[in-house]
DOFIGU-104793 format. One record per residue: residue number from 0; residue in three letters; chain; x negated, z negated, y of N, C-alpha, C, O in turn. Coordinates in steps of 0.001 Angstrom, whole numbers, plus 500000, padded with zeros to 6 digits. Layout:
REC  num  residu  chaine     n.X     n.Z     n.Y    ca.X    ca.Z    ca.Y     c.X     c.Z     c.Y     o.X     o.Z     o.Y
REC  NUM     ALA       A       X       Z       Y       X       Z       Y       X       Z       Y       X       Z       Y
...
end
This chain:
REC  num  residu  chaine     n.X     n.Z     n.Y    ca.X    ca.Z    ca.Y     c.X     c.Z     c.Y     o.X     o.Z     o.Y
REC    0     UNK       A  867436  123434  344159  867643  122344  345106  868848  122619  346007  869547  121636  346250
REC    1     UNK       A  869193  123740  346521  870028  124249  347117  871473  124035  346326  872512  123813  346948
REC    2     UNK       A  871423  124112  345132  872468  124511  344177  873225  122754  344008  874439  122555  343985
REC    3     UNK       A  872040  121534  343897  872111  120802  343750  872637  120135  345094  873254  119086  344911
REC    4     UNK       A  872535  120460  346112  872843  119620  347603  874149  120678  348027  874908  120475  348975
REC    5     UNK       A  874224  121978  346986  875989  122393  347596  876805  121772  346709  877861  121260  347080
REC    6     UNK       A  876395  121753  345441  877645  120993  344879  878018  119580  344936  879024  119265  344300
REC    7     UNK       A  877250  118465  345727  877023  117287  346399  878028  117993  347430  879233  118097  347197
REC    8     UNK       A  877581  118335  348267  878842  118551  349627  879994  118241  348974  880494  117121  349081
REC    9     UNK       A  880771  119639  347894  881605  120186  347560  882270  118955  346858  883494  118831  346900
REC   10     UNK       A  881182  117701  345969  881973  116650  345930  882595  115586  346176  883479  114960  345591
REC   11     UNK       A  881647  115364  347745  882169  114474  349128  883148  115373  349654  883812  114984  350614
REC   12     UNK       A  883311  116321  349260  884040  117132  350067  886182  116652  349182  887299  116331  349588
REC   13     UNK       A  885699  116848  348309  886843  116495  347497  887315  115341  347512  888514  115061  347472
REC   14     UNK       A  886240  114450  347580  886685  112886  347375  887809  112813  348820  889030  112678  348733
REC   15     UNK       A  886923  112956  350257  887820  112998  351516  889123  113604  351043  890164  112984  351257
REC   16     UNK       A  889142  114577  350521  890629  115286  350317  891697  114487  349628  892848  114290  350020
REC   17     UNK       A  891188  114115  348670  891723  113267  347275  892127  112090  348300  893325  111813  348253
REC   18     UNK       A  891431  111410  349134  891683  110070  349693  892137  110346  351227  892019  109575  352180
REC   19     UNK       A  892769  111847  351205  893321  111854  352401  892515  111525  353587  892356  110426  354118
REC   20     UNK       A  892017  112713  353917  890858  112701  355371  889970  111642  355660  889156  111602  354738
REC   21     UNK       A  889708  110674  356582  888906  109886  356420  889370  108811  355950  889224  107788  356619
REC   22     UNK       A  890060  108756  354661  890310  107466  354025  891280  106743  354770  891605  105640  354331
REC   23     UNK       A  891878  107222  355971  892585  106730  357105  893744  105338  356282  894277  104480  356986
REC   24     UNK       A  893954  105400  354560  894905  104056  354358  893635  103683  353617  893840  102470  353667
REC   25     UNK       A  892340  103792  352888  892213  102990  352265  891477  101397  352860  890651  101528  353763
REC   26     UNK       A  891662  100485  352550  891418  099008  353263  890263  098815  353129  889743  097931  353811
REC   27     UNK       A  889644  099418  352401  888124  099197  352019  887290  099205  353708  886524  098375  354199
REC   28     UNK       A  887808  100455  354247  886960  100641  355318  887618  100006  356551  887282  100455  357647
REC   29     UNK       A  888372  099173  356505  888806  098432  357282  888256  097044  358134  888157  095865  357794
REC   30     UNK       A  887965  097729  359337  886929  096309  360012  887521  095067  360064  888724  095028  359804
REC   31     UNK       A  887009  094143  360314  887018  092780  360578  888204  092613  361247  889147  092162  360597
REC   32     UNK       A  888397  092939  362667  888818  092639  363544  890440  093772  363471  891117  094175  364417
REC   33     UNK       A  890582  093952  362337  891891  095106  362247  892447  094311  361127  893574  094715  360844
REC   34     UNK       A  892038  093290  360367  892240  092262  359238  893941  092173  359683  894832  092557  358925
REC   35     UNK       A  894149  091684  360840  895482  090960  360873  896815  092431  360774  897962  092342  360337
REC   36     UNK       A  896219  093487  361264  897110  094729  361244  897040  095356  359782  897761  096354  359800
REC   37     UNK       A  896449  095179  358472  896182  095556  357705  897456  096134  356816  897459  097260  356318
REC   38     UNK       A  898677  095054  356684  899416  094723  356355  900287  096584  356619  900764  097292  355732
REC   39     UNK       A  900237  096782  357622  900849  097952  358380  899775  099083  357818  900465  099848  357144
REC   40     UNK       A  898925  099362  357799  898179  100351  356823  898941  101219  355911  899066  100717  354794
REC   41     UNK       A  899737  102903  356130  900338  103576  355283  900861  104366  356052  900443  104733  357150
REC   42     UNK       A  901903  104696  355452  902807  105657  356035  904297  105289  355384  904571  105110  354198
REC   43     UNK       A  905091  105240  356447  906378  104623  356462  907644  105637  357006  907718  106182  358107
REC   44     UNK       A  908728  105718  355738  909851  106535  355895  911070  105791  356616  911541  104661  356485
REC   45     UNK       A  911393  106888  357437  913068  106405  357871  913597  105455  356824  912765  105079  355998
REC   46     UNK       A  914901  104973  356702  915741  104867  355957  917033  104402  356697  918136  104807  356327
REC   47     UNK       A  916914  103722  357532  918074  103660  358082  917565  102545  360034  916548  101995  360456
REC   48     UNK       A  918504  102691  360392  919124  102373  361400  920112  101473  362169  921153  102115  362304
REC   49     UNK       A  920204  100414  362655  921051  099520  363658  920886  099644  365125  919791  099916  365617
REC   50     UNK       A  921517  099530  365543  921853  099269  366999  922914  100538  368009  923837  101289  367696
REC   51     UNK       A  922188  100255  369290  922567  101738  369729  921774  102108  370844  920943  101326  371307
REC   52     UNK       A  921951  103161  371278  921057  103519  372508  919688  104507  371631  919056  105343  372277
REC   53     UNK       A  919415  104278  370277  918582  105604  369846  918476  106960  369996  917378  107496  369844
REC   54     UNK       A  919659  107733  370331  919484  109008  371326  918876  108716  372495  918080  109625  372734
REC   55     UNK       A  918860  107845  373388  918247  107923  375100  916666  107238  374686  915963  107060  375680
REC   56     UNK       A  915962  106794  373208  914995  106545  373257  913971  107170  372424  913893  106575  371349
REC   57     UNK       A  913141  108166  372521  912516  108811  371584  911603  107930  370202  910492  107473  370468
REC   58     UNK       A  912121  107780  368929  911177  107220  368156  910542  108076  366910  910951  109231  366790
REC   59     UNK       A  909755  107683  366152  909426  108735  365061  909688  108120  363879  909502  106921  363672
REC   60     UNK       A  910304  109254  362750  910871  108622  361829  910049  108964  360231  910444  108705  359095
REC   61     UNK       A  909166  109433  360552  907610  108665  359828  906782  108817  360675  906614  109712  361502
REC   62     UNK       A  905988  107456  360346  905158  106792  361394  903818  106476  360020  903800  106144  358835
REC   63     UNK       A  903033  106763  360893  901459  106489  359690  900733  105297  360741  900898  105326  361960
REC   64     UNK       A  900115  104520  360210  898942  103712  360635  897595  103637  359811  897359  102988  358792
REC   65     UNK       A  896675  104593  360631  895463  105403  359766  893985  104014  360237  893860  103185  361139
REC   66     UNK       A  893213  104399  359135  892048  103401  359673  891051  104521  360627  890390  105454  360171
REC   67     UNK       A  891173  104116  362040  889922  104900  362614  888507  104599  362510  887932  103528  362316
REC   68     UNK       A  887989  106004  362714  886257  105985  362171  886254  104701  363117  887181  104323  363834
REC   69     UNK       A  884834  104042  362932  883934  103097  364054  883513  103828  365415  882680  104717  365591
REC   70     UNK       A  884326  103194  366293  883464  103746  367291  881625  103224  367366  881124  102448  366553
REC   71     UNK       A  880979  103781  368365  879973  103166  368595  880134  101524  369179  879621  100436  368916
REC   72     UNK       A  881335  102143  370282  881467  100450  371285  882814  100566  371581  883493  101583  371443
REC   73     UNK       A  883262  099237  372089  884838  099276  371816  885509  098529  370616  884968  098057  369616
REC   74     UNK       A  887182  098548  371072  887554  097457  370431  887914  098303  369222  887925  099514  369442
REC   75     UNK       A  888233  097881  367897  888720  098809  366499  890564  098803  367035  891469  098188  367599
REC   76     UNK       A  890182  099913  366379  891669  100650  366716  892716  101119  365604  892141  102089  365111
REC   77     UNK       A  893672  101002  365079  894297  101661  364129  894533  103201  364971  894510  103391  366187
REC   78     UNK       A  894774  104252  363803  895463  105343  364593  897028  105319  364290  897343  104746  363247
REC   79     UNK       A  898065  105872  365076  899192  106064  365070  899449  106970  365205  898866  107460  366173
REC   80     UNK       A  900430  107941  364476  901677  108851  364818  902647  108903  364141  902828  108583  362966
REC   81     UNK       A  903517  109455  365142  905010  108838  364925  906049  110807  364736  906098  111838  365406
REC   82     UNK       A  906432  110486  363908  907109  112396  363882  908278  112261  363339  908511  111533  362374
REC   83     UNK       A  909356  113187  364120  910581  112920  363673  911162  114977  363401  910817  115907  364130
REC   84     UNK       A  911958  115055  362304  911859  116528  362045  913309  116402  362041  913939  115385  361753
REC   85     UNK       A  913922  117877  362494  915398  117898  362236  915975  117849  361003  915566  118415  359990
REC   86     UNK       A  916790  117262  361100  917083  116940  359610  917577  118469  359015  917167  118800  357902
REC   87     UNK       A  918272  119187  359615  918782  120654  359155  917991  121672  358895  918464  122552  358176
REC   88     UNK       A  916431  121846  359457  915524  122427  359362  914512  122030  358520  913401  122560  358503
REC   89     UNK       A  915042  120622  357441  913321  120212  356981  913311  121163  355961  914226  121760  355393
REC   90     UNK       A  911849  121193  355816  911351  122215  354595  910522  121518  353201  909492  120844  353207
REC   91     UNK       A  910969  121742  352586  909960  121149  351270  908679  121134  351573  908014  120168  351200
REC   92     UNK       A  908138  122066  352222  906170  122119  352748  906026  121079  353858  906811  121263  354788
REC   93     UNK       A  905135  119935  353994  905570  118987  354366  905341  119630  356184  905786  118898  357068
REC   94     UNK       A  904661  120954  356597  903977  120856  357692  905025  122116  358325  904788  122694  359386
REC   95     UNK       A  906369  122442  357334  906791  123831  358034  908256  123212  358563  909265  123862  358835
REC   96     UNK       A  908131  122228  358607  909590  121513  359038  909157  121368  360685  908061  121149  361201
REC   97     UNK       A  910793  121632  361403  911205  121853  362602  910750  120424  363034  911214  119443  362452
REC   98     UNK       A  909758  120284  364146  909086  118936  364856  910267  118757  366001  910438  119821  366597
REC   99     UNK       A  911066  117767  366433  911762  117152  367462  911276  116293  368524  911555  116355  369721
REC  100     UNK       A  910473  115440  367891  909641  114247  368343  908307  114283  368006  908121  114194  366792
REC  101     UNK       A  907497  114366  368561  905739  113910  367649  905282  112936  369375  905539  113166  370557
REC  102     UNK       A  904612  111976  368740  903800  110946  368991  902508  110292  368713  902443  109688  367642
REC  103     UNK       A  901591  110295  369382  899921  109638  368561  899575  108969  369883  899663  109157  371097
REC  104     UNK       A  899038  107889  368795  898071  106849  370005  897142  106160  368845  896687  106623  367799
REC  105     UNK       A  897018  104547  369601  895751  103840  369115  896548  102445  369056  897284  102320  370035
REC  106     UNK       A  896595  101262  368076  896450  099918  368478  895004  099487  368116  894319  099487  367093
REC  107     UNK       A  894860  099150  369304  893310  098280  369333  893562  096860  369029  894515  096341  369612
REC  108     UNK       A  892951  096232  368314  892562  094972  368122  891894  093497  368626  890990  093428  367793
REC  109     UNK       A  891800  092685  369171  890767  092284  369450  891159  090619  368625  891712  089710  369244
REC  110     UNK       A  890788  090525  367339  890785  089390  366965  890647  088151  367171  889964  087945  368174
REC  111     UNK       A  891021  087174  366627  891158  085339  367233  889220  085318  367447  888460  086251  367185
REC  112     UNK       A  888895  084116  367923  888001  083778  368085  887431  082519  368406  888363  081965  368989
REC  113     UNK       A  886407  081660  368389  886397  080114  368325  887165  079772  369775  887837  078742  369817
REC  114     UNK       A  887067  080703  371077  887475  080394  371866  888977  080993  372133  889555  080561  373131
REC  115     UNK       A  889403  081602  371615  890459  082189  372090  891442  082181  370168  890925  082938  369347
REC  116     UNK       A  892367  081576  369809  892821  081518  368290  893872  083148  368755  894088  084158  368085
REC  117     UNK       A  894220  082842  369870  895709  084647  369938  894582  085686  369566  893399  085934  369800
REC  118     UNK       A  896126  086337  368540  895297  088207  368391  895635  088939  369123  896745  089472  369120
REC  119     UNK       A  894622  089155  370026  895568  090237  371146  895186  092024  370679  894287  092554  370026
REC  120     UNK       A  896067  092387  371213  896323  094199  370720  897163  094916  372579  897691  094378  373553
REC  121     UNK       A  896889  096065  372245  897482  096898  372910  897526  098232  372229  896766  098686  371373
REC  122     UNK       A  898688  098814  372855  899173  100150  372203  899545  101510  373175  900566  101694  373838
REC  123     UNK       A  898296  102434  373011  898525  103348  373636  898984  104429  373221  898347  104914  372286
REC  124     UNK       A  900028  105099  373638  900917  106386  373620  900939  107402  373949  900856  107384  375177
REC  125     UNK       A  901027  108696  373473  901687  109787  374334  902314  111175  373364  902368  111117  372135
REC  126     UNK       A  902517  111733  373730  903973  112599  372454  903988  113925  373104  903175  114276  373960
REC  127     UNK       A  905083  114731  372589  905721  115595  372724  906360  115871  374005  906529  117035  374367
REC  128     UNK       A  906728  114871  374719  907367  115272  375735  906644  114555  377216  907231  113968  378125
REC  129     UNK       A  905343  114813  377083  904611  114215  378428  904413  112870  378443  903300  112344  378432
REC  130     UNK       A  904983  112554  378456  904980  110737  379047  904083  109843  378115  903912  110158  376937
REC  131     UNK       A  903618  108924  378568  902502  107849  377880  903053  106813  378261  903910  106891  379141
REC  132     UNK       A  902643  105363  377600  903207  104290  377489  901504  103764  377268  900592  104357  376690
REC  133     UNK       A  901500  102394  377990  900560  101369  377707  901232  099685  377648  901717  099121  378629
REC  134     UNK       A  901117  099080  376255  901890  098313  375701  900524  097371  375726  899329  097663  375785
REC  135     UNK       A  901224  096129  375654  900303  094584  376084  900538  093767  374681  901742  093513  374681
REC  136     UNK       A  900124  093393  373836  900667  092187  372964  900162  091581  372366  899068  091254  372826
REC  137     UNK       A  900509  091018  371035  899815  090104  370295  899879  089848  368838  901010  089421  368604
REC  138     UNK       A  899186  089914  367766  899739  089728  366305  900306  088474  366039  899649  087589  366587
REC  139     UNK       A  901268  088054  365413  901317  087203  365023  901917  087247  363273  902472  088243  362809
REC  140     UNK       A  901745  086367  362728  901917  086379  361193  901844  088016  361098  901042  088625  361805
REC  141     UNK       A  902531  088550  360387  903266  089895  360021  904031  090798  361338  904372  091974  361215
REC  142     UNK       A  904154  090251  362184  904371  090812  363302  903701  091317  364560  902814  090570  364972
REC  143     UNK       A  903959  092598  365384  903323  093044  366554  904465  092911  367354  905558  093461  367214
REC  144     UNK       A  904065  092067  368263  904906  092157  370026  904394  092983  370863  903171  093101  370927
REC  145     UNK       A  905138  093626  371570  904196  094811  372622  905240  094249  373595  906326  093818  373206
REC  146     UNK       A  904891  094273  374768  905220  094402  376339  904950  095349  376947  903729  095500  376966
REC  147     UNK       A  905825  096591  377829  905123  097233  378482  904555  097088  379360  904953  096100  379977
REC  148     UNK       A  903564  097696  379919  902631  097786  380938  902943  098297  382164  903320  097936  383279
REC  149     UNK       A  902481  099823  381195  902159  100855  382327  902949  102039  381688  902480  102512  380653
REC  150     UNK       A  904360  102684  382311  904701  104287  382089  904574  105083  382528  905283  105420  383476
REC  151     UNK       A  903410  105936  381970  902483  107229  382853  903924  108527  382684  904181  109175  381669
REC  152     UNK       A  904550  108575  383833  905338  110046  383818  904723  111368  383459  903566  111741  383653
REC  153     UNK       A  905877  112096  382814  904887  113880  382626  904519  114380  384082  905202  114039  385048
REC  154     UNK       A  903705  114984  384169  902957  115647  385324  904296  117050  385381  904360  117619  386471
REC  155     UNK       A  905221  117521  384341  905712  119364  384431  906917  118604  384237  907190  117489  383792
REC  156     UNK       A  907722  119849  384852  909037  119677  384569  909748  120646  383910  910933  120949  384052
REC  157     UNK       A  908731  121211  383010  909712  121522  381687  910317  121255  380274  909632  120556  379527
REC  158     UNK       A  911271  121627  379905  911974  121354  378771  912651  120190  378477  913608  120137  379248
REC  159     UNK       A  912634  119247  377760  913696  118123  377045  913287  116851  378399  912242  116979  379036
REC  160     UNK       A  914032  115960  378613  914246  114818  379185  912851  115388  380375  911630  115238  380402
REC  161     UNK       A  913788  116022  381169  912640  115988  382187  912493  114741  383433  911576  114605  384243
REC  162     UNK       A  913516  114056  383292  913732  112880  384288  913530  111801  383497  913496  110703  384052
REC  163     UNK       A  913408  111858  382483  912939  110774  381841  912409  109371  382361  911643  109617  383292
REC  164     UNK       A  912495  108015  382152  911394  107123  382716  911759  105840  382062  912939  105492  382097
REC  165     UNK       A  910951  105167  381523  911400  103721  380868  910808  102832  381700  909581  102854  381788
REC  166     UNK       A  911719  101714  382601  911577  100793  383193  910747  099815  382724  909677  099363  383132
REC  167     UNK       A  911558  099538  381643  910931  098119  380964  911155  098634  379284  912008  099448  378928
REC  168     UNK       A  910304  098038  378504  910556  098212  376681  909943  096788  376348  908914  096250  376757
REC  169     UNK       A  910654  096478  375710  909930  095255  374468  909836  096070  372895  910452  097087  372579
REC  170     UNK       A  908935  095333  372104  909131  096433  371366  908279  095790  370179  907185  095292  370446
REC  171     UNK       A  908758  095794  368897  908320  094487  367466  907861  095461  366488  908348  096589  366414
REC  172     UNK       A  906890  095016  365708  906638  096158  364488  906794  094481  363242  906201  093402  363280
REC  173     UNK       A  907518  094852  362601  907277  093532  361188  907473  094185  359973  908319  095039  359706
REC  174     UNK       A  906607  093700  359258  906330  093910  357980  907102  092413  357361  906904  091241  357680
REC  175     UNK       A  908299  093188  356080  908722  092582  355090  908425  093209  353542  909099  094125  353070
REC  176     UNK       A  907602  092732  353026  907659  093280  351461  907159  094747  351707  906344  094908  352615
REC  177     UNK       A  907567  095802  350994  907076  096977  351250  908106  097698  351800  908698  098610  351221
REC  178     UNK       A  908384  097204  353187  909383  097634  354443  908741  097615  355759  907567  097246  355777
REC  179     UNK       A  909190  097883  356652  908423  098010  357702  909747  098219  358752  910384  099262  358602
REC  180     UNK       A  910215  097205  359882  910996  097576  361083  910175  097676  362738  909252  096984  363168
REC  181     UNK       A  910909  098786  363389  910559  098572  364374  911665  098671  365390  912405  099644  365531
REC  182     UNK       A  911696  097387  366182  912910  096941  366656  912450  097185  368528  911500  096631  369082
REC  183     UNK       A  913345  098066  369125  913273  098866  370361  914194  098257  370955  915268  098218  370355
REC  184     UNK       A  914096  097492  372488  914642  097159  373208  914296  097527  374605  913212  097179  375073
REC  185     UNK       A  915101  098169  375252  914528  099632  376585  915200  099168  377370  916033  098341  376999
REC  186     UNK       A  915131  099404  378287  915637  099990  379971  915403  101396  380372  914264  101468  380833
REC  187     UNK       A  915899  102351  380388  915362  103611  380862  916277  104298  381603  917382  103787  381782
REC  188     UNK       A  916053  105215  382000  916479  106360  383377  917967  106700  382812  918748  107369  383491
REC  189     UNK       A  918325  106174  381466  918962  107084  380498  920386  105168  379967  921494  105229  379434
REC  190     UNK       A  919846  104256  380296  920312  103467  379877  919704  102419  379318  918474  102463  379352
REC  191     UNK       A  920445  101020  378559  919974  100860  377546  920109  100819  376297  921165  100720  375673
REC  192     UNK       A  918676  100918  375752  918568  100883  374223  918481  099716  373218  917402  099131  373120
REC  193     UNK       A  919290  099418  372635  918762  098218  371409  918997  098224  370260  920082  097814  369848
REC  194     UNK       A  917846  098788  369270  918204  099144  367810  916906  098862  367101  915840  098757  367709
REC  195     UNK       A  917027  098743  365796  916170  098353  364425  916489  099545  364113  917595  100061  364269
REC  196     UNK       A  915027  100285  363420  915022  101062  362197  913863  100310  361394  912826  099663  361543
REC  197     UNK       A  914929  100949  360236  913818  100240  359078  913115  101568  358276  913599  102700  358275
REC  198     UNK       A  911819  101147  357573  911026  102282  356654  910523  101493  355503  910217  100306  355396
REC  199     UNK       A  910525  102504  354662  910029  101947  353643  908310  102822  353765  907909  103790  354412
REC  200     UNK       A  907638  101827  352732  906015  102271  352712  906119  103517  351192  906407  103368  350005
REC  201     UNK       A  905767  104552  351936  905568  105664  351077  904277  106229  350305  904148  106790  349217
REC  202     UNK       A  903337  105838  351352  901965  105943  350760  901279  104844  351627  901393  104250  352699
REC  203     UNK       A  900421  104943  350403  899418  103678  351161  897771  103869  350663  896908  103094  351075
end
């Protein structure tokens, strides 16, 4: 019986592996109310770049959007992180390459409803270098609008952009085909920023 309930583990155990931790792209386990963000579900590569002002704004240049477990209560959330590696230091092992940028948060969901048809979302932040961001918005077709909110400053003043501070950000996620842009428009301590990068969907 024992023999029979370890090798059961050992094959839930594999499946998670095989499907990449908790299934975080597959759609299957995807709630109701995350329907309209679905589209964004994967993991998305650099490829290129427009504008200017992307040095004074930290972004990540693969970005995943994972399905999070169910909470008990609360709105459904995608997970996010955003990681950008030096390009001179990357390593073939995907986890021994030089980190520049890292980023994780949540977009929460809260789907249309008989009374309310807007999808509203918000997007919470925080990274590598202290600072958090709380973003306001809304789905529409294939697209996320964020507004900022609220920019929580680092508490220390050590290392990279220690004066750091973003006034104001607007800020678009759209899905074309199996592409993905996210188009950054800033105010910060540093200037401003206004640029498109685009990714392509690498896994899904």
């Amino acid at each position: 019986m024992l023999k029979l309930w370890f090798l059961t583990l050992i094959f839930w155990i594999s499946r998670i592996h095989v499907d990449g931790g908790y299934h975080k792209f597959d759609l299957k386990h995807l709630p109701y109310d995350l329907k309209p963000v679905s589209k964004f579900v994967g993991r998305w590569q650099y490829e290129r770049i427009d504008g200017y002002g992307s040095t004074d704004f930290p972004f990540g240049k693969i970005i995943e959007f994972g399905i999070d477990p169910l909470p008990h209560f609360g709105a459904r959330c995608l997970n996010y992180t955003a990681t950008t590696y030096h390009d001179w230091q990357r390593s073939e092992i995907y986890n021994s390459s030089k980190v520049i940028h890292y980023e994780y948060g949540y977009l929460p969901v809260n789907n249309r409803t008989k009374n309310n048809p807007q999808i509203l979302c918000a997007f919470l932040t925080t990274g590598s270098e202290g600072y958090a961001m709380i973003e306001y918005g809304m789905v529409v077709d294939d697209t996320i609008l964020l507004d900022l909110n609220k920019y929580l400053s680092r508490s220390f003043g050590l290392g990279f952009r220690t004066n750091f501070f973003v006034n104001e950000l607007h800020r678009q996620f759209r899905i074309w085909g199996n592409r993905m842009e996210q188009r950054i428009l800033a105010q910060t301590s540093l200037g401003i920023s206004d640029f498109t990068v685009s990714y392509l969907k690498t896994v899904t």
